[in-house]
N, C-alpha and C positions, 0 to 999 in steps of 0.2 A: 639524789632522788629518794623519798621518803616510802619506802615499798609499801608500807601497811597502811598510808592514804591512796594508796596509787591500785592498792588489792581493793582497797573500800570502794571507791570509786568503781569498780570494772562489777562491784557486789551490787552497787545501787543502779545501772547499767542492766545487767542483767534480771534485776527483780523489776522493775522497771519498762524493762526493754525498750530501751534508749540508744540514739546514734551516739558516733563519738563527740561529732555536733556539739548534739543535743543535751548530753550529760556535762557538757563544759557550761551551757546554758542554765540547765537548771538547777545548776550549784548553787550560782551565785542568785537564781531567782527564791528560792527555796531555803529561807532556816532550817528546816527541818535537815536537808541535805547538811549544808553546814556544817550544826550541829554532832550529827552522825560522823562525819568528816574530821571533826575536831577544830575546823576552819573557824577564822572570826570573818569579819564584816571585808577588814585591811586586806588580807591574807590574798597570795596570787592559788587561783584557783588553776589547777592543769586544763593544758588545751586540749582539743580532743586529737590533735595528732600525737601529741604525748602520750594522749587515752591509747590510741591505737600502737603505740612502735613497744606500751610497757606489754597489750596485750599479747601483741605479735612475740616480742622475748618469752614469754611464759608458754605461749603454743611450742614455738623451737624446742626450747626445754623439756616440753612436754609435764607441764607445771600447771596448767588451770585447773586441769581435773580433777588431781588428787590435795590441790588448795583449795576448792569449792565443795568438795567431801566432804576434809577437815571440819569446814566452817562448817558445812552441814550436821556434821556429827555434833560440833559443840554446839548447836544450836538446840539441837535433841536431847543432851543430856541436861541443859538448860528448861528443858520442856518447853521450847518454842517447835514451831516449824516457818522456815521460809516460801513463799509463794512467790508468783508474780503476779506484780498490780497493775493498773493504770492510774495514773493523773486526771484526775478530774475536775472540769472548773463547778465549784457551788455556786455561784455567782447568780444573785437573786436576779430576774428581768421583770420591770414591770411592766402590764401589758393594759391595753384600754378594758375598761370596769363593761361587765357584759351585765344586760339589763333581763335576767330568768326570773320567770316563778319560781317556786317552793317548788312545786312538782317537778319542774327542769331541772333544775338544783340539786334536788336528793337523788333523780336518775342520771346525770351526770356523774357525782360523787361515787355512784355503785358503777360507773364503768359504761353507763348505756346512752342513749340517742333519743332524745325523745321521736317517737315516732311520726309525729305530727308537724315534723320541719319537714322543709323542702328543700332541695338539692341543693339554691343556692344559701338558706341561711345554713346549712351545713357548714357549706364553707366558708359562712363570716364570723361562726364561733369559733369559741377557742376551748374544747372541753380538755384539755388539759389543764389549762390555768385555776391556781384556785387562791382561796383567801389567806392570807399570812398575816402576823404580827411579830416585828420584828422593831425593838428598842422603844417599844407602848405603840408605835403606830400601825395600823391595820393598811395591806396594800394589797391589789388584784393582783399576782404575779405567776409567772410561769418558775417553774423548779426543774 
């Protein structure tokens, strides 16, 4: 067993906050995991019961927390700091082209309602959606 993949792994878990699952999952969904990992494309990626029995030895030992210090410290003298994140999908949606005035438009874009709708086109706009260009073409889209 490879420990310094098997500590990476419990590090991108934690920053993450990820099942055992789920860290088996998104190894192999994720280059950037990878990557990190040292893993190629080939490479058997740990399952997460493996995740779970290397974590479990390190609790016994009483080894996570002053291994996650460490890392902390060298991430500090490094002038980093580690957080935790989430995963999130960018994933463009396009949505049906809403037919506004200018005046709907720029009070939409600042956050507001124009005043002069009624309950129900309320809720057949979509003022979150807005206009994108993405690879020269212009699309309606929600972000």
């Amino acid at each position: 067993m490879d420990v310094v993949l098997m500590f990476k792994v419990l590090v991108l878990q934690s920053l993450y906050n990820l099942a055992d699952e789920a860290i088996e999952y998104r190894i192999r969904d994720r280059l950037s995991f990878m990557r990190f990992l040292g893993l190629e494309m080939c490479d058997n990626v740990p399952d997460g019961t493996r995740v779970w029995r290397f974590r479990e030895r390190l609790e016994a030992l009483e080894l996570i927390k002053p291994r996650f210090d460490r890392f902390g410290d060298h991430l500090a003298q490094a002038g980093l700091q580690a957080r935790n994140g989430q995963i999130s999908d960018a994933s463009i949606v396009r949505v049906p082209i809403q037919r506004n005035s200018r005046d709907e438009n720029r009070r939409i874009n600042v956050g507001e309602v124009p005043e002069d709708w009624d309950e129900h086109k309320r809720r057949q706009k979509d003022t979150d959606a807005r206009w994108n260009k993405k690879h020269g073409k212009r699309s309606f889209i929600f972000l």
